[in-house]
DRENDO-1510 file (C-alpha; in Angstrom, 1 decimal, always signed):
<recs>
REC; n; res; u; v; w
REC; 1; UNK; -17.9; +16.4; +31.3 .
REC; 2; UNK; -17.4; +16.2; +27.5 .
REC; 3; UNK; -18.8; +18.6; +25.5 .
REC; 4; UNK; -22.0; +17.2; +23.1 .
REC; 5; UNK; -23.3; +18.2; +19.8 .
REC; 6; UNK; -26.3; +19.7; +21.2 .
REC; 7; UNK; -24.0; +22.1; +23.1 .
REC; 8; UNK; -22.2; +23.1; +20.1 .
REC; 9; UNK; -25.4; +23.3; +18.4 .
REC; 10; UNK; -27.2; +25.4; +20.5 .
REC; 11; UNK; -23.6; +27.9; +20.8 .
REC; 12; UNK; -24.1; +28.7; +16.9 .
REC; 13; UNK; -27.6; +28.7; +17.0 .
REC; 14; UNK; -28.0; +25.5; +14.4 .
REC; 15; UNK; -29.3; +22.3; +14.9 .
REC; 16; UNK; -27.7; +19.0; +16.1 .
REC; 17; UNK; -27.9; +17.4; +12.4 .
REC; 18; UNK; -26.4; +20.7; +10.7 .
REC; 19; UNK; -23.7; +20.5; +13.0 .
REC; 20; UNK; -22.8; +16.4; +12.0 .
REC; 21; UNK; -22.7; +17.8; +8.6 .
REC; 22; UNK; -20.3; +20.0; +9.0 .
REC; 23; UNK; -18.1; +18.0; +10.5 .
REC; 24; UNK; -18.7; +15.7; +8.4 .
REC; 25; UNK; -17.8; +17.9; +5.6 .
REC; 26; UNK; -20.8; +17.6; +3.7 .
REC; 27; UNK; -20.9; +20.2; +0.9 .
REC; 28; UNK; -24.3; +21.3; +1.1 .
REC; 29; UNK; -24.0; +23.1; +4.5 .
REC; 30; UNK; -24.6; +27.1; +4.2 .
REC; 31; UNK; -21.1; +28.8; +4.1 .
REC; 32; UNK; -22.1; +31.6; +6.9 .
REC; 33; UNK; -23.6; +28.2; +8.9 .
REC; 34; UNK; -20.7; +26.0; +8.2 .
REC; 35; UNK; -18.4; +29.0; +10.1 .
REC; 36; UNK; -20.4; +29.1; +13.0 .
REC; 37; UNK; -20.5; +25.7; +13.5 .
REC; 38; UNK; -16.9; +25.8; +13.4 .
REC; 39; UNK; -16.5; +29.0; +15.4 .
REC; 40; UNK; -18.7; +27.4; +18.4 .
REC; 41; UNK; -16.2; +24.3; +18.3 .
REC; 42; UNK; -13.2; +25.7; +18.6 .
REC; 43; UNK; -15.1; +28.1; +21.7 .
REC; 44; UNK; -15.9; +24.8; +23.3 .
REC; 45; UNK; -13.4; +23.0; +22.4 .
REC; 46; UNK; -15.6; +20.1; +21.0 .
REC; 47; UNK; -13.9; +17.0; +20.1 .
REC; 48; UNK; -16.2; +14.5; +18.0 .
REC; 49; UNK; -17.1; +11.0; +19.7 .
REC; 50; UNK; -14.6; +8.9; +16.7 .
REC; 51; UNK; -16.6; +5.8; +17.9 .
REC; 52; UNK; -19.9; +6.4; +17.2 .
REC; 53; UNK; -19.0; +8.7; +14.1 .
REC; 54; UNK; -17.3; +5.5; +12.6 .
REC; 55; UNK; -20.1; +3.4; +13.6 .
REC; 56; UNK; -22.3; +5.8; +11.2 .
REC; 57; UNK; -19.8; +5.7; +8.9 .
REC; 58; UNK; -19.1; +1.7; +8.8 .
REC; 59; UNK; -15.6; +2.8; +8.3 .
REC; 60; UNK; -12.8; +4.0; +10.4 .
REC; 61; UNK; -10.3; +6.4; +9.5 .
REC; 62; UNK; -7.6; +3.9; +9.9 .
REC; 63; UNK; -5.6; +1.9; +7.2 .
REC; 64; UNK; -4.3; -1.1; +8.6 .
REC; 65; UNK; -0.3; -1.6; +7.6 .
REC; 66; UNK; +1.0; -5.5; +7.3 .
REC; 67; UNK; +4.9; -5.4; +6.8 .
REC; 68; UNK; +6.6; -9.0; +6.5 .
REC; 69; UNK; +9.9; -7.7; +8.8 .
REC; 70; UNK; +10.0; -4.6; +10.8 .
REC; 71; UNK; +13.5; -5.9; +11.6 .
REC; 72; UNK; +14.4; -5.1; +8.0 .
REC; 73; UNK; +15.7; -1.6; +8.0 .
REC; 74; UNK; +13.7; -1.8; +4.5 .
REC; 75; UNK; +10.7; -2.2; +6.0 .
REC; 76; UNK; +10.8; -0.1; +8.5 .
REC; 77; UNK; +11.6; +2.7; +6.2 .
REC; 78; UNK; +8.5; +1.9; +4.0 .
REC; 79; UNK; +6.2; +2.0; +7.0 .
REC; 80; UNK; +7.4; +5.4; +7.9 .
REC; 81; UNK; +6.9; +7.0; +4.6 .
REC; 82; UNK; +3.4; +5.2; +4.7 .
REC; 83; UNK; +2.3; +6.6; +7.7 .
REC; 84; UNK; +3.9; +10.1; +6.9 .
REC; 85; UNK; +2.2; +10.2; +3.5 .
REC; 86; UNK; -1.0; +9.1; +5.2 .
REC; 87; UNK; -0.9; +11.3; +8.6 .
REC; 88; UNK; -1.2; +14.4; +5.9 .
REC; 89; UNK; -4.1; +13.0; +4.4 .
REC; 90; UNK; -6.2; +12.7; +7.3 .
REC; 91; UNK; -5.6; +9.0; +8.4 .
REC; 92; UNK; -3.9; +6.8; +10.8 .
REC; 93; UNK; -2.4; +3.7; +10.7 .
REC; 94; UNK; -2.8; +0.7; +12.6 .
REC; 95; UNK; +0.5; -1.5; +12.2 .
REC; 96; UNK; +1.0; -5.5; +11.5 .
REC; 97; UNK; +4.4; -7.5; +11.6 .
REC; 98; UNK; +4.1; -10.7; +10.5 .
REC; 99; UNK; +7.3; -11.7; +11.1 .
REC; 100; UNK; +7.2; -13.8; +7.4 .
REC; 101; UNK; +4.6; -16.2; +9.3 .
REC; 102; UNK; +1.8; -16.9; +6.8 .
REC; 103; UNK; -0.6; -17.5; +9.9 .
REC; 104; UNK; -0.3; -14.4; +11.2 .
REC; 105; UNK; -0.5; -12.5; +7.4 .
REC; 106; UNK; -3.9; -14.4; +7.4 .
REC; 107; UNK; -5.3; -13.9; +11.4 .
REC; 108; UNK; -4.5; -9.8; +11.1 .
REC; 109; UNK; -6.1; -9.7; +7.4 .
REC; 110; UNK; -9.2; -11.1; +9.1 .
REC; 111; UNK; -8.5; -8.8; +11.9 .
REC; 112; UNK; -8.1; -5.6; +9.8 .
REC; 113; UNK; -11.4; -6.2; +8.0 .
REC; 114; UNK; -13.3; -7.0; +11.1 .
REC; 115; UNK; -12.4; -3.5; +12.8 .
REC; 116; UNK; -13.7; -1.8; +9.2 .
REC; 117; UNK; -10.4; -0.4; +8.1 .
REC; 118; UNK; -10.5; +2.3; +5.2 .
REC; 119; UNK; -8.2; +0.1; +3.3 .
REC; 120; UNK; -4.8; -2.1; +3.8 .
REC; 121; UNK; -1.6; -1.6; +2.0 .
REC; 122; UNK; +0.4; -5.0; +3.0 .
REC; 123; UNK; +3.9; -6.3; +2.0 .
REC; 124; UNK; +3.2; -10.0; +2.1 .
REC; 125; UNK; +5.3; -13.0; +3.5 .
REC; 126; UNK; +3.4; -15.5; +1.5 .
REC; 127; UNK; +1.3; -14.8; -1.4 .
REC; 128; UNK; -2.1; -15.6; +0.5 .
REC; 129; UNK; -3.8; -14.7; -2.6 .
REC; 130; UNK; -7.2; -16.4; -1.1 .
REC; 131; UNK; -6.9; -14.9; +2.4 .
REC; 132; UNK; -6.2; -11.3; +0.7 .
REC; 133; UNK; -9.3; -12.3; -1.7 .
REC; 134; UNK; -11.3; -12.5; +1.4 .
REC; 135; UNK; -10.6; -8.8; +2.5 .
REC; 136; UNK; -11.2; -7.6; -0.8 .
REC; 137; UNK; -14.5; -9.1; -0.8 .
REC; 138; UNK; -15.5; -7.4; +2.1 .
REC; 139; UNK; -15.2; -4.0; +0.4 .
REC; 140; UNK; -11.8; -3.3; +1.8 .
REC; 141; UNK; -9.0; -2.0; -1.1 .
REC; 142; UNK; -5.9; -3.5; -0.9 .
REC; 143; UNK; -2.4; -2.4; -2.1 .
REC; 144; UNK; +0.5; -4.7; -2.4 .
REC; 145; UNK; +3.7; -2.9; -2.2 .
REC; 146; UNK; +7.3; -4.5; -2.4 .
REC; 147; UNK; +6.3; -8.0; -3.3 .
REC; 148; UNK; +3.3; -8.7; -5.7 .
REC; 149; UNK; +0.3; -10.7; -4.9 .
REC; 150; UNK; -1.7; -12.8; -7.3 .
REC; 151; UNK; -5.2; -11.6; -5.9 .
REC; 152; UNK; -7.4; -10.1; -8.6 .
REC; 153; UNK; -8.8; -6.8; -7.0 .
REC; 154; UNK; -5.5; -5.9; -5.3 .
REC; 155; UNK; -3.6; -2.4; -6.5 .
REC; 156; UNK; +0.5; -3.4; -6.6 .
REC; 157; UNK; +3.2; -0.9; -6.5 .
REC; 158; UNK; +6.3; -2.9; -7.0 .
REC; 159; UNK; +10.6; -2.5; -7.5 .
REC; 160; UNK; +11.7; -3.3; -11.2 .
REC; 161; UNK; +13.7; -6.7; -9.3 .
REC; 162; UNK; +14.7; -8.6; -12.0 .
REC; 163; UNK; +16.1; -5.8; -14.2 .
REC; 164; UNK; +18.0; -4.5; -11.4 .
REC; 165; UNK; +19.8; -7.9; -10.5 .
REC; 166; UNK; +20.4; -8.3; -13.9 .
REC; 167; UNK; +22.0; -4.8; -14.0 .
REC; 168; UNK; +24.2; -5.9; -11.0 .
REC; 169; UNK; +25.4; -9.3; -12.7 .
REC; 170; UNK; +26.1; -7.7; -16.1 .
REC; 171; UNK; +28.7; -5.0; -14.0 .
REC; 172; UNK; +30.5; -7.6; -12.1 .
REC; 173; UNK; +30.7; -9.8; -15.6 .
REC; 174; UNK; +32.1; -6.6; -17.6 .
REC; 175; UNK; +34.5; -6.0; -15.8 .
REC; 176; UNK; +36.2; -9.4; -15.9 .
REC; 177; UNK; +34.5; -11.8; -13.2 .
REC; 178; UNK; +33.5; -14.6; -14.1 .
REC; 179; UNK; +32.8; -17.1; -11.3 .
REC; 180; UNK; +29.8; -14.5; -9.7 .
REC; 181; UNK; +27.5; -15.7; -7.1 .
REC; 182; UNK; +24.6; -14.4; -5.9 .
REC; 183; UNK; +22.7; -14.8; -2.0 .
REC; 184; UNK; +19.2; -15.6; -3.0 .
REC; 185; UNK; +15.9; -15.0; -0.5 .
REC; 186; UNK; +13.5; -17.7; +0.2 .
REC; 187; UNK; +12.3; -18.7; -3.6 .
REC; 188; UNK; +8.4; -18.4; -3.0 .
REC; 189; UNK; +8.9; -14.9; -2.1 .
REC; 190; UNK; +8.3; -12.7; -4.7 .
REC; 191; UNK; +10.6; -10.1; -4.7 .
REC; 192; UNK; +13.4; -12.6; -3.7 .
REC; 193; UNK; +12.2; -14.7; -7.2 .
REC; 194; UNK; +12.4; -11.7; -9.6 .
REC; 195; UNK; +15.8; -11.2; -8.3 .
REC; 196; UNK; +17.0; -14.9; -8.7 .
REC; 197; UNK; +15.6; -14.1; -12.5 .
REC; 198; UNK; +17.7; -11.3; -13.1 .
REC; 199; UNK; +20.7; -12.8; -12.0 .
REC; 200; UNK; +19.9; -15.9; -13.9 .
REC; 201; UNK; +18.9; -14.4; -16.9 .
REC; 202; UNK; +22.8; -12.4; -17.2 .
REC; 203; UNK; +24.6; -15.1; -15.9 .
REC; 204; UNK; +22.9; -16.8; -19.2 .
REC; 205; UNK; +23.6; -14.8; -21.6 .
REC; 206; UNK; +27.0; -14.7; -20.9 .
REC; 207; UNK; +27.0; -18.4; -21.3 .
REC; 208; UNK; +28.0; -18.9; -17.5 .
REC; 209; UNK; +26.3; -21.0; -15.0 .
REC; 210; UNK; +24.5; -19.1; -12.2 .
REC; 211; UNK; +25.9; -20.1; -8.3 .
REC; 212; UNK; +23.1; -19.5; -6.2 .
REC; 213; UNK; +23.2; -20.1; -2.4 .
REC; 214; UNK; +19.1; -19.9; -1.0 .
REC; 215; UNK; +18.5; -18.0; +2.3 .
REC; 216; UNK; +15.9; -16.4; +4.5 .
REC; 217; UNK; +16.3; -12.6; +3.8 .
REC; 218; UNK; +17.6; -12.5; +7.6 .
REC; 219; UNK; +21.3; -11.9; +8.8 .
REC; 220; UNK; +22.1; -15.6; +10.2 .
REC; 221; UNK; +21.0; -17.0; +6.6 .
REC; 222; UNK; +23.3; -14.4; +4.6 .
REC; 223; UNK; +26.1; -15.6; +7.1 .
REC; 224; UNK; +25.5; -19.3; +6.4 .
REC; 225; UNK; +25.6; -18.4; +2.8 .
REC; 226; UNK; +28.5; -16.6; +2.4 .
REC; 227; UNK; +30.4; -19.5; +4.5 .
REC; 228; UNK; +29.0; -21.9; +1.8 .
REC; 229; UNK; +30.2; -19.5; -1.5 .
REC; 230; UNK; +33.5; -19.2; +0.1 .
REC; 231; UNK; +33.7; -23.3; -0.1 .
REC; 232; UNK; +32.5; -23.1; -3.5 .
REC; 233; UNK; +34.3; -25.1; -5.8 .
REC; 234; UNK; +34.5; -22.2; -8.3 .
REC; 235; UNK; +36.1; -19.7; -6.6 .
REC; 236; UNK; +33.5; -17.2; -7.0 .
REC; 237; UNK; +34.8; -13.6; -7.2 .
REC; 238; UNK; +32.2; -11.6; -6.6 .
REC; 239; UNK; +28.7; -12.2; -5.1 .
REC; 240; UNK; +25.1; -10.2; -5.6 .
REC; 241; UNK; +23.1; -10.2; -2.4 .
REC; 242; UNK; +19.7; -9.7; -2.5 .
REC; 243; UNK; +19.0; -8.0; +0.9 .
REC; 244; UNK; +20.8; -5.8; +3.6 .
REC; 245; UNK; +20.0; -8.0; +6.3 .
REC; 246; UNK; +22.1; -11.1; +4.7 .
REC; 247; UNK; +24.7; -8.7; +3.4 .
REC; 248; UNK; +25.2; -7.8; +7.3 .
REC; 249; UNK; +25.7; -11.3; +7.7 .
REC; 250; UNK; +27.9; -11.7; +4.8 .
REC; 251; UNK; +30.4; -9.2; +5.7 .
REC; 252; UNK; +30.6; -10.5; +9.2 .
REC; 253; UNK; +31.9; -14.0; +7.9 .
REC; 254; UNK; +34.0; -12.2; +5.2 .
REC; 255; UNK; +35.6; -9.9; +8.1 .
REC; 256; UNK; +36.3; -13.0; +9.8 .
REC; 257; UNK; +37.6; -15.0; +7.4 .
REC; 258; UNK; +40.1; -11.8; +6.3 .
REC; 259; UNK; +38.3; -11.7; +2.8 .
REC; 260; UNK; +39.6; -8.3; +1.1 .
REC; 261; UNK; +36.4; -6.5; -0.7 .
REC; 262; UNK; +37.0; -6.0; -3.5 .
REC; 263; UNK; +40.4; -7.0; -3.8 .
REC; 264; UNK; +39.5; -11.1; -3.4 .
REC; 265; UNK; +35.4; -10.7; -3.4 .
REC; 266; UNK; +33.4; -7.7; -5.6 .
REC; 267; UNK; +29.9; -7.2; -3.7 .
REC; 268; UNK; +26.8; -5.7; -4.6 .
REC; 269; UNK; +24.2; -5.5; -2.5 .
REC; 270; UNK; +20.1; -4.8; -2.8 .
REC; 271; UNK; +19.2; -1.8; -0.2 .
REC; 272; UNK; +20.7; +1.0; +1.2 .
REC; 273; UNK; +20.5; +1.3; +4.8 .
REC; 274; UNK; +22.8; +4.4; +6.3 .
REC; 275; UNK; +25.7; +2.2; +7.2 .
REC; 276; UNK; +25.7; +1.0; +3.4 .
REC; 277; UNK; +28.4; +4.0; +2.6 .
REC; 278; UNK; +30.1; +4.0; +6.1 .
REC; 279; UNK; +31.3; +0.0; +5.8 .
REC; 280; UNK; +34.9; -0.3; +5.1 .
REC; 281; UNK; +34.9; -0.4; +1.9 .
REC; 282; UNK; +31.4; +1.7; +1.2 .
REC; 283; UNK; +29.1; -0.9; -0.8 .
REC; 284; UNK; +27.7; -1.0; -4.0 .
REC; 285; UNK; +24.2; -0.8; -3.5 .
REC; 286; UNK; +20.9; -1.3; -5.9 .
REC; 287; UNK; +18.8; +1.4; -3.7 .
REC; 288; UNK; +14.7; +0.9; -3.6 .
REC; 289; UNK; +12.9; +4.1; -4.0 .
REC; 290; UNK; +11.1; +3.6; -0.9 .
REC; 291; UNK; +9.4; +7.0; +0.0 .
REC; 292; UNK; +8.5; +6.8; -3.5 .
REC; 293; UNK; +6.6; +3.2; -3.3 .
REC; 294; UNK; +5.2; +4.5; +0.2 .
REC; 295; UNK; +3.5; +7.7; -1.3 .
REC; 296; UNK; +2.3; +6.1; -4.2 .
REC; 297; UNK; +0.9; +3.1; -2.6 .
REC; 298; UNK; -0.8; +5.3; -0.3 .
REC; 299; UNK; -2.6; +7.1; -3.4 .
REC; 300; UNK; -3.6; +3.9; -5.0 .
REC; 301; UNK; -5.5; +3.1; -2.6 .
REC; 302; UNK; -7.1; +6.3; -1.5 .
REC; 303; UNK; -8.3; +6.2; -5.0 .
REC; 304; UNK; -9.4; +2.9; -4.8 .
REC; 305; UNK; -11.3; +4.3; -0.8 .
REC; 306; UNK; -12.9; +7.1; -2.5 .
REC; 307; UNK; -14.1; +5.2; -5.2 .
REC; 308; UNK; -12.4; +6.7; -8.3 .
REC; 309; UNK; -11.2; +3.9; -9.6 .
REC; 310; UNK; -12.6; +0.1; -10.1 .
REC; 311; UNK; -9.9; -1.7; -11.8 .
REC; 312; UNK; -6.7; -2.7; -10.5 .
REC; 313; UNK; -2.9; -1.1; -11.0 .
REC; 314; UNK; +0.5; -2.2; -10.7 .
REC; 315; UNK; +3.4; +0.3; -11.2 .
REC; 316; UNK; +6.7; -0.9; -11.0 .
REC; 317; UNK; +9.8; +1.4; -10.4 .
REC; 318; UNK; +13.2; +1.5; -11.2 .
REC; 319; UNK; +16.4; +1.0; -8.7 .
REC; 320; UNK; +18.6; +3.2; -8.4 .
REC; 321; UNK; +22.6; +1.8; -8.4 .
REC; 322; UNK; +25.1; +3.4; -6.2 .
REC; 323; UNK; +28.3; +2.8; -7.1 .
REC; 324; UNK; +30.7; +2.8; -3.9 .
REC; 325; UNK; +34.2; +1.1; -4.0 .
REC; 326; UNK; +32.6; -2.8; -2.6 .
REC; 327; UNK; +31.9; -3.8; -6.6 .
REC; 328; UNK; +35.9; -2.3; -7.4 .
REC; 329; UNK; +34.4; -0.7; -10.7 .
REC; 330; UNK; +33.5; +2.8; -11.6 .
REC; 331; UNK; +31.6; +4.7; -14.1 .
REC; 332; UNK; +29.8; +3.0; -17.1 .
REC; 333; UNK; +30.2; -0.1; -18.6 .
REC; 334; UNK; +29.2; -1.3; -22.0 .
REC; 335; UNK; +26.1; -3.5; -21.8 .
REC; 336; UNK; +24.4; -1.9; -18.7 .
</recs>
């Protein structure tokens, strides 16, 4: 039979309610009491009833994780560092894919808020700003991290996109191409927008005009892509791709087709999964700092649980560019 509170009460010679208090680490509890307490439960080896504690609390210890692609070696990465950062701080995590389906962002928002989840840190598909709005108004604090959402309320913790396409365009353009395309995500996609903007805005100011092939951050649309850039009547000569899921469907079709990198085609691509620097040649990547966005969403919004904080935050952080021998430059250029 499970042990019960009254046991544990009656081992340290307290009573029941002293005993919820310690465990509930209320501050008020006698020192000398507060050691007995915990002395008689490691005895008995008392493990709280979580249910009924949370029903006092009207909060669970759980914050609920909605990622838009757990396909997306990305992704995955960011949901590990989550739940690492927030294992250490005393909470679980209860994970969502939605698989980029706006439907299911909205059924497992509504679903996180029903079970009374400390908080959500979400990477959306769409931005549901009305559906996140909803959860917000029920008390629960939400953090966007990866891609921003227009919700007023919402914490974002965010990858400086734009500068770092730009910084990709403006290498390939120094050093002499001038035909340079990029892969684009889906354009209502935020992150895959800021990137589109970077690569714009260089391909501007160098008084070219942009090539941009639209596709859906997934490996079969960065194939279709490429095959469409390699028909381009310009002859591009180097390409930016803005995810590692299309790059691995880029350098299938460029294997294929007997396309020398970066002989006939400079690449630079956004990510850094492990096989990144094991690909013949190793690619030029533009590398998120994702244990970096993990921890710090994670702290946003135990601010925002424990009530420190009212008003919202975004942080945006840099990108890191590692140059590997797919973008056939090295060291600096003038203009980065």
């Amino acid at each position: 039979m499970p042990i019960r509170i009254a046991e544990v009460a009656a081992r340290a010679g307290v009573s029941p309610a002293t005993v919820s208090r310690v465990l509930n680490d209320v501050s008020s509890v006698d020192a000398d009491l507060a050691d007995r307490v915990r002395s008689a439960v490691a005895a008995l080896r008392y493990e709280p009833n979580r249910v009924a504690r949370n029903l006092r609390r009207q909060r669970v210890d759980m914050i609920g994780v909605l990622i838009s692609d757990i396909q997306n070696p990305h992704f995955a990465e960011l949901v590990r560092g989550i739940e690492r950062a927030a294992f250490a701080a005393g909470y679980r995590v209860l994970l969502c894919n939605t698989d980029e389906d706006p439907d299911k962002q909205t059924t497992y928002l509504r679903i996180l808020t029903q079970e009374r989840v400390a908080g959500i840190i979400l990477s959306p598909t769409r931005d549901l700003a009305g559906a996140i709005a909803d959860a917000i108004r029920t008390a629960t604090p939400v953090v966007a991290v990866d891609r921003a959402v227009d919700a007023d309320g919402a914490d974002s913790v965010l990858a400086n996109n734009a500068r770092a396409a730009e910084l990709a365009t403006t290498r390939l353009l120094a050093a002499g191409h001038r035909s340079v395309g990029l892969i684009a995500g889906p354009a209502e996609v935020a992150t895959a927008a800021e990137r589109r903007e970077g690569y714009v805005r260089a391909m501007g100011r160098a008084g070219l005009t942009p090539i941009v092939e639209e596709a859906d951050f997934r490996a079969e649309g960065g194939q279709r892509a490429m095959e469409r850039l390699l028909r381009h009547p310009d002859s591009v000569t180097a390409v930016v791709i803005s995810n590692n899921l299309m790059t691995a469907g880029a350098l299938g079709v460029l294997a294929a087709e007997r396309v020398a990198i970066p002989d006939r085609l400079a690449l630079i691509s956004f990510d850094d999964p492990f096989w990144a620097a094991i690909t013949n040649p190793p690619l030029t990547v533009l590398a998120q700092p994702v244990t970096r966005m993990a921890q710090r969403a994670l702290a946003l919004l135990i601010e925002r649980m424990g009530g420190g904080r009212s008003e919202p935050r975004t942080e945006r952080l840099d990108l890191d560019l590692r140059l590997r021998k797919s973008c056939g430059t090295s060291g600096a250029i003038t203009g980065e």
